[in-house]
C-alpha positions in Angstrom: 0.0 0.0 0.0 1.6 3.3 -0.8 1.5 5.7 1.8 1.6 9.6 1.1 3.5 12.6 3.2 0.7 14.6 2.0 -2.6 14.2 0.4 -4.5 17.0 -1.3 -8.0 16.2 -2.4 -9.3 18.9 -4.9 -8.0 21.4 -7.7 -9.0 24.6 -7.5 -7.4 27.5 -6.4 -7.4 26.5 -2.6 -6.1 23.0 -3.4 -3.4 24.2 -6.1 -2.3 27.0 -3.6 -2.1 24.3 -0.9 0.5 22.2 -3.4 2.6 24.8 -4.7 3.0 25.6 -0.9 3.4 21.7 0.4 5.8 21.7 -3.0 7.9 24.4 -2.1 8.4 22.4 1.7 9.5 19.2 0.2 6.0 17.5 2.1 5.9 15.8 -1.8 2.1 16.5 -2.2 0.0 14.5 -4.2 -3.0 16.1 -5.8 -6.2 14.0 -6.9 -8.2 16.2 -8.8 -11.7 14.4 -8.7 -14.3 15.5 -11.1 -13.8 19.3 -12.0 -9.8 19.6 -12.3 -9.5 23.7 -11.8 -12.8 23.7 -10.0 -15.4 26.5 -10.4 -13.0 28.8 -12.4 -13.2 26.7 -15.0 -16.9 27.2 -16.0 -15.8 31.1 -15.5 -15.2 33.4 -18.6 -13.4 36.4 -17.3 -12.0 36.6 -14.1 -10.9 40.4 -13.6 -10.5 40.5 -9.9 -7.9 38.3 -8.8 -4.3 40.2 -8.5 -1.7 40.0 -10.8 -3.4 39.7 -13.9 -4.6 43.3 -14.8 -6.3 43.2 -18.2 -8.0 39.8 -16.7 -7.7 36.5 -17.7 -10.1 33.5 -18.6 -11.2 30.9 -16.1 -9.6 28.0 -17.8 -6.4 29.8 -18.5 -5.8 30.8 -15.3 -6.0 27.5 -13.5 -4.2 26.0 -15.9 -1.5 28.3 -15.1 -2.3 27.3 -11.2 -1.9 23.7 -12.2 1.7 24.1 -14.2 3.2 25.9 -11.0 2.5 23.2 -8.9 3.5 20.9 -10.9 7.1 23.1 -11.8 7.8 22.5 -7.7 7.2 19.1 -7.9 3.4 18.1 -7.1 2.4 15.0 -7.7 -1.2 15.3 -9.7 -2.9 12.1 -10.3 -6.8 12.2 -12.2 -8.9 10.1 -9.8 -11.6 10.5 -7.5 -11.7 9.8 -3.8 -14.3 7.8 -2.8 -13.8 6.8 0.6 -12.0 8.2 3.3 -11.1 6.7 7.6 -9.9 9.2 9.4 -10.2 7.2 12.6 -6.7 6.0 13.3 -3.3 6.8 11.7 -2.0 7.2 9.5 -5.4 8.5 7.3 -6.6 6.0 4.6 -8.0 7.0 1.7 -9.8 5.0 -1.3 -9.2 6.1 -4.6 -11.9 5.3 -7.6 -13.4 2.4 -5.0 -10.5 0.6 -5.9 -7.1 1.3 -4.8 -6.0 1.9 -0.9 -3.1 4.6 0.3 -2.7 6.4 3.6 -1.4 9.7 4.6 -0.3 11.5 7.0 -2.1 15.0 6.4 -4.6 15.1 4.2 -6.2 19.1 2.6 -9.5 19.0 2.1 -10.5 20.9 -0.8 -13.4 20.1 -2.4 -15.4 23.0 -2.9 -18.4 23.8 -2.9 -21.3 23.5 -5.9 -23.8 26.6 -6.6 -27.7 25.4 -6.5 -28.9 26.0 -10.2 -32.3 26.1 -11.1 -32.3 23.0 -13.5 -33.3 24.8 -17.0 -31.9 23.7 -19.9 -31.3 27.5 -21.2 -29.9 28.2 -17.7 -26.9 25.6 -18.4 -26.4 26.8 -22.1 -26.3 30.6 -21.1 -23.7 29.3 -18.2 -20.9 32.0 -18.7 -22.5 34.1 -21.6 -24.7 36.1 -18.9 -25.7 33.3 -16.7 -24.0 33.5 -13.1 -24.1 32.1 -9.6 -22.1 35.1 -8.3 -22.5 38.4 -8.4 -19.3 39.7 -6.8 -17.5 37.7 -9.6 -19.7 39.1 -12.5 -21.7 41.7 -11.6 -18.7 44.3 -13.2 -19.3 43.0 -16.6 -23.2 45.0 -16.5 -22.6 48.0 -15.4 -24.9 50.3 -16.6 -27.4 47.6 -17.7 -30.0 45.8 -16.2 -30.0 42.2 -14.9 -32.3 39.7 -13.1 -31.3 37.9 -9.7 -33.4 34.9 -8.5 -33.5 34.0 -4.9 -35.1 35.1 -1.5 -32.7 34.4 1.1 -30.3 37.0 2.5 -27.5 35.5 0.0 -30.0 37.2 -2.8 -30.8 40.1 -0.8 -26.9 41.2 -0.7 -26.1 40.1 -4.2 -29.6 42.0 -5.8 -27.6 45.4 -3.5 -24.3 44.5 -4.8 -25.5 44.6 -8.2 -27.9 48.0 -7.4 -24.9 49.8 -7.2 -23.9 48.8 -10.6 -26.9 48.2 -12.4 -29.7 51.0 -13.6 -32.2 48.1 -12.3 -32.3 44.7 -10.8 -35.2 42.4 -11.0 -35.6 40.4 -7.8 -37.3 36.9 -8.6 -39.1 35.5 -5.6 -41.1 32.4 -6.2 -43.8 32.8 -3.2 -45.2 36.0 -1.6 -42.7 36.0 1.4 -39.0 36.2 1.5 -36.7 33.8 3.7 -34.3 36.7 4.4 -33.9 38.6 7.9 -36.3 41.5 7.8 -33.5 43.9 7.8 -31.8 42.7 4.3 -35.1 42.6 3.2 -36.1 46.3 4.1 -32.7 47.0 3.0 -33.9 45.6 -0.5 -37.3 47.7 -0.8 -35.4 50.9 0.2 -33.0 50.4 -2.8 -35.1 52.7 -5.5 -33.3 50.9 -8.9 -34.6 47.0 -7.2 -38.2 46.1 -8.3 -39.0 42.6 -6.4 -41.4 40.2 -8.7 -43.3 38.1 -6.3 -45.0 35.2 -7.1 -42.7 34.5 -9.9 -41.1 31.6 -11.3 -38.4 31.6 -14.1 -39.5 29.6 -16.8 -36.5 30.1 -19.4 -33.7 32.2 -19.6 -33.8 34.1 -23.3 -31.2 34.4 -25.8 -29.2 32.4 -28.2 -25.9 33.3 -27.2 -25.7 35.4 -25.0 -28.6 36.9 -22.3 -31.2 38.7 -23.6 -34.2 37.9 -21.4 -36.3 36.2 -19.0 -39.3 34.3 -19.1 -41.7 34.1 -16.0 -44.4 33.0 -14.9 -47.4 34.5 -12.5 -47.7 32.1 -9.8 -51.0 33.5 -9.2 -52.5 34.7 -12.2 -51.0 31.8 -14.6 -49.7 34.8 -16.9 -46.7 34.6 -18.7 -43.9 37.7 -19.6 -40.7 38.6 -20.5 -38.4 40.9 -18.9 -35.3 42.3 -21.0 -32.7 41.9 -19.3 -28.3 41.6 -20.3 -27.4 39.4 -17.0 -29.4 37.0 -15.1 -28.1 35.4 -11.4 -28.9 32.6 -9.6 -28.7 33.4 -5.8 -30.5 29.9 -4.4 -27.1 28.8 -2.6 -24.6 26.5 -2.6 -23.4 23.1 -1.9 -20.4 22.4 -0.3 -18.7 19.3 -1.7 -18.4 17.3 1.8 -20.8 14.1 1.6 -17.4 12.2 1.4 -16.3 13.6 5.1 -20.0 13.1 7.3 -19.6 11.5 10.5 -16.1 12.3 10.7 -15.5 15.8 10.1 -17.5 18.5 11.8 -20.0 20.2 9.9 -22.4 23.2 10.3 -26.0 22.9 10.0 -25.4 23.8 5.8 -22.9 20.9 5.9 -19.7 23.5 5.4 -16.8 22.0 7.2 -15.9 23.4 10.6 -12.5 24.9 11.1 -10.7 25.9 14.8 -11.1 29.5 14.3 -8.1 31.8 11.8 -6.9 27.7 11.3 -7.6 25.3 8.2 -7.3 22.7 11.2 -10.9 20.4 11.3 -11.3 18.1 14.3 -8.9 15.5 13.3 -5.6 16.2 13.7 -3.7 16.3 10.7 -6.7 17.0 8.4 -7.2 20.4 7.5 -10.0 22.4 5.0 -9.5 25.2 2.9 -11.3 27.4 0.1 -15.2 27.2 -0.2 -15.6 23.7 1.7 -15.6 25.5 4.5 -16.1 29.3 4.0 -19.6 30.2 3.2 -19.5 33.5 3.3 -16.7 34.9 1.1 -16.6 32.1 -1.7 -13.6 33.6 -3.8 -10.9 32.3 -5.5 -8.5 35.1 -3.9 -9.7 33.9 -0.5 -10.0 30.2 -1.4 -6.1 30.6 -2.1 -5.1 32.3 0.9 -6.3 29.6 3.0 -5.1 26.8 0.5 -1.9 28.3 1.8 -2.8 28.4 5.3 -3.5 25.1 4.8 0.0 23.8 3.5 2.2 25.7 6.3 -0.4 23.9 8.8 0.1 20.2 7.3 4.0 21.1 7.8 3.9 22.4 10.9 1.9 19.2 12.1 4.6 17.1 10.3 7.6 18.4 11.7 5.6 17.7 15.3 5.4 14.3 14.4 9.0 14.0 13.3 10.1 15.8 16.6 10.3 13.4 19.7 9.0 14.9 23.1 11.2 15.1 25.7 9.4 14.5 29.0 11.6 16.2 32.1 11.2 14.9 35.6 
């Protein structure tokens, strides 16, 4: 059975930050990259906001770039899927595509997490060409425009004032008559003069050929049908953090997001740490993802130079 210094499940920027760091301090990482090698980014277009790249750069391109620096220091990435993980003695196992066994001794979690999508078909093809599940990322490109945001949780109250302050009008889509958000994000939304709230509505297709043009809704009241014209449309319904691997074994919150010790990657298991949007559910950005992808690494070395270092009891 092969046994690993350092395991890192994932490959986005929190888990390619994580190698180039574990790289960099010899802990000879090896990176499975499970089912979406560069994560999120990949699905993004333009990604204008993370530093160091100042006319922007594509999705794709830039994990790419991730992947070949951690690779340069000497990561180890493998294409597979973990399946199965026992974190209940050491050193950690882990199975790998149900079939083949390997321990480790530290093991960075990150998995990510997967934005809730509405399920239409025009919703998948518009993915990228005006269709977005964040507005922070995206919301830049329609300045000056307007743009729909469905949702009625506080997540789709701060994104539909995020994009206010772009936008020359919002459309908030709420499917019942009531919102889920806290009264004061809510109030906060019917102050804003540029946000008209649809209640009642359902999206029934997202408009355009190839890129946003529209949306069709529906009256869940009246049965009516109508368009709205619109150049962006956002899907604020949530997200899923990528942990269904890790339950009863790793600590979770009542959304499933892994638990961290507080300003630590470190989860309830020693030697098993989380980073980027597995276990922040607030902030869900690459830049942040990587800074704890880092935080991550130095923490796995840290905890491997304690094992290496024999205690020396006085009496």
């Amino acid at each position: 059975m092969e046994h690993i210094q350092n395991v890192i499940i994932g490959a986005g920027p929190a888990g390619y930050t994580a190698a180039i760091y574990a790289a960099r301090a010899n802990l000879k990482p090896v990176m499975y990259v499970g089912l979406q090698p560069g994560g999120q980014l990949t699905t993004t277009n333009d990604v204008e906001n993370f530093p160091g790249f100042p006319d922007g750069i594509e999705g794709p391109e830039m994990m790419e770039l991730f992947r070949k620096q951690a690779e340069r220091f000497g990561t180890d990435i493998r294409y597979g899927l973990v399946t199965k993980v026992d974190f209940s003695s050491t050193p950690h196992r882990l199975t790998i595509d149900d079939t083949t066994e390997i321990t480790a001794d530290t093991v960075i979690i990150a998995t990510g997490a997967t934005a809730k999508w509405l399920g239409l078909p025009s919703e998948q093809k518009l993915n990228g060409f005006g269709v977005s599940a964040c507005a922070v990322c995206d919301g830049f490109f329609y300045r000056g425009k307007e743009v729909a945001i469905v949702g009625a949780g506080d997540t789709a109250c701060e994104e539909a004032l995020y994009l206010a302050k772009l936008c020359t009008k919002v459309h908030m889509l709420v499917r019942k008559d009531t919102m889920r958000a806290s009264k004061i994000m809510q109030e906060r939304v019917k102050a804003t003069a540029n946000i008209e709230v649809h209640w009642n509505t359902e999206t029934e297709e997202i408009l355009g050929d190839n890129v946003v043009t529209g949306v069709k809704v529906k009256n869940n009241q009246t049965g009516e049908y109508s368009e709205i014209p619109v150049d962006g449309f956002f899907v604020a319904i949530g997200h899923q953090p990528n942990t269904s691997l890790f339950k009863g074994q790793l600590d979770m919150d009542e959304a499933d997001y892994l638990v961290t010790k507080p300003g630590s990657t470190k989860t309830n298991i020693p030697g098993v740490f989380a980073c980027g949007d597995v276990q922040d559910r607030q902030f869900r950005q690459a830049i942040t993802a990587a800074g704890t992808g880092c935080m991550a690494a130095l923490e796995a070395e840290r905890f491997l130079i304690a094992l290496e270092t024999p205690v020396v009891v006085t009496i």
